[in-house]
C-alpha positions as CSV (number, residue, x, y, z in Angstrom):
1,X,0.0,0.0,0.0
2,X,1.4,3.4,-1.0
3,X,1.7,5.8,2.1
4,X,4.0,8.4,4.0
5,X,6.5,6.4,5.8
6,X,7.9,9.6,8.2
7,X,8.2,13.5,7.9
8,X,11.1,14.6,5.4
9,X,10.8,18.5,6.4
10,X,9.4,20.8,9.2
11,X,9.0,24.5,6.9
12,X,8.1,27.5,8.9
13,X,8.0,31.3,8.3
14,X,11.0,33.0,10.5
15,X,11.7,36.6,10.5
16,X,16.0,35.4,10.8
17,X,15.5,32.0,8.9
18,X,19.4,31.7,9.3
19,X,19.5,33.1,12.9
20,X,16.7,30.3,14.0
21,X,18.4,27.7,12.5
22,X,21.6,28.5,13.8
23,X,19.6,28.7,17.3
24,X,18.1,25.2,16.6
25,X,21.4,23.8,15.9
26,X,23.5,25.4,18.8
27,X,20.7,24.6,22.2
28,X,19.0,21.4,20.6
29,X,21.4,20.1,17.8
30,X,19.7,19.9,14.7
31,X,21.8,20.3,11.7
32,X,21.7,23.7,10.4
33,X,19.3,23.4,7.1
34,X,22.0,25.3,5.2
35,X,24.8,23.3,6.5
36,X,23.2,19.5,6.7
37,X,20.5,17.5,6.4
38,X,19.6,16.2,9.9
39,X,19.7,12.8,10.3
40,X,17.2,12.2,13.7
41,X,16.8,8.6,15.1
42,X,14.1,6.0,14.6
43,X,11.6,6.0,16.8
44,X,7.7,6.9,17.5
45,X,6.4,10.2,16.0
46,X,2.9,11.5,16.8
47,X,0.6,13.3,13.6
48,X,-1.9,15.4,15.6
49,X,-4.6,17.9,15.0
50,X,-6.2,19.8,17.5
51,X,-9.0,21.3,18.1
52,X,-9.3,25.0,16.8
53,X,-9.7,26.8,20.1
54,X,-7.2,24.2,22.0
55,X,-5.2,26.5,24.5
56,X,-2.6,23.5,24.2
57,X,-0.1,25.7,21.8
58,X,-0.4,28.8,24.0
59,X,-1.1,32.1,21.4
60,X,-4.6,31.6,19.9
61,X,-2.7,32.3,16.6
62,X,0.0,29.8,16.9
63,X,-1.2,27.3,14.5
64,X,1.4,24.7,14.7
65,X,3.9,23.3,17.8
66,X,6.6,20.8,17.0
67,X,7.6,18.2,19.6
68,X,11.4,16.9,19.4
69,X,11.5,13.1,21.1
70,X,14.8,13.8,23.7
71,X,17.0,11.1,25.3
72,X,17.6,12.8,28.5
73,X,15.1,15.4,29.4
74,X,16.8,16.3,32.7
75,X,20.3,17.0,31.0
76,X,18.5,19.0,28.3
77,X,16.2,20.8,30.5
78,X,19.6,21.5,33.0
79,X,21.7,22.7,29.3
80,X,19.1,24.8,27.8
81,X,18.5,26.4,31.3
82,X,22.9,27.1,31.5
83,X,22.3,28.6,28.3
84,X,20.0,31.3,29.6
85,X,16.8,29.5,27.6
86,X,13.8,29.7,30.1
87,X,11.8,25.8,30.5
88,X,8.8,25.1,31.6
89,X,7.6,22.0,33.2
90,X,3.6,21.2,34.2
91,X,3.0,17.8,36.1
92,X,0.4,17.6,34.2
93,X,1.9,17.2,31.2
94,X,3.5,13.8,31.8
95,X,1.5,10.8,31.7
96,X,1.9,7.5,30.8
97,X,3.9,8.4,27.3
98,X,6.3,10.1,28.9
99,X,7.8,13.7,30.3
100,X,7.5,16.8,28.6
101,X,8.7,20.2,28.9
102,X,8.6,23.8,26.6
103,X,10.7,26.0,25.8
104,X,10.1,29.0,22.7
105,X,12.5,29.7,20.2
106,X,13.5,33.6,19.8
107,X,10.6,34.3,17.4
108,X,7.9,32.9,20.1
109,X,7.4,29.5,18.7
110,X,6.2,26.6,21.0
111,X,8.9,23.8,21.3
112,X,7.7,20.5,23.3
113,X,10.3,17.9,24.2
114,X,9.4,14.4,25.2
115,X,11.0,12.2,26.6
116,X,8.9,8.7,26.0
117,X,8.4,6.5,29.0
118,X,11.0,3.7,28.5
119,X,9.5,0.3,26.6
């Protein structure tokens, strides 16, 4: 059966396209676009719409929110927060999938991280 077997982009809108990347690639290490293509690991990947007026994303305009699987959300959350980016954690974000936190990137965009519950 034909079908999409993962997600070969994320495009987005940035008023710095080359300074976001850059600050993509220097607090959560994905290759810079102009550099590299950024090969992620295998793993589980979640394709979900929302409701319309879902407060989940934060802004009522923000229309998208990507999530980035982590391997240690602790060390992340304890780098990012070195590096002067501001986290936030909710207890009741986690559940039995996993942990999550959020951080923005410097033009306001909602990042989730996730770390899944281990198999």
């Amino acid at each position: 059966m034909a079908r999409a077997v993962g997600i070969g982009g994320v495009f987005f809108r940035a008023g710095d396209p080359a300074g976001l990347a850059e600050w993509y690639q220097k607090h959560l290490g994905i290759d810079n676009l102009h550099i590299s293509v950024w090969q992620q690991e295998a793993g589980m990947t979640i394709f979900g719409p929302f409701a319309r007026d879902s407060d989940y994303f934060g802004r009522d305009e923000q229309q998208w929110m990507i999530n980035f699987r982590v391997d240690d959300l602790d060390g992340l959350i304890a780098k990012l927060t070195a590096e002067g980016v501001k986290v936030e954690t909710r207890a009741e974000w986690d559940s039995e999938v996993g942990r999550f936190a959020r951080i923005h990137d410097p033009e306001g965009n909602p990042v989730e991280l996730w770390e899944p519950e281990a198999t």
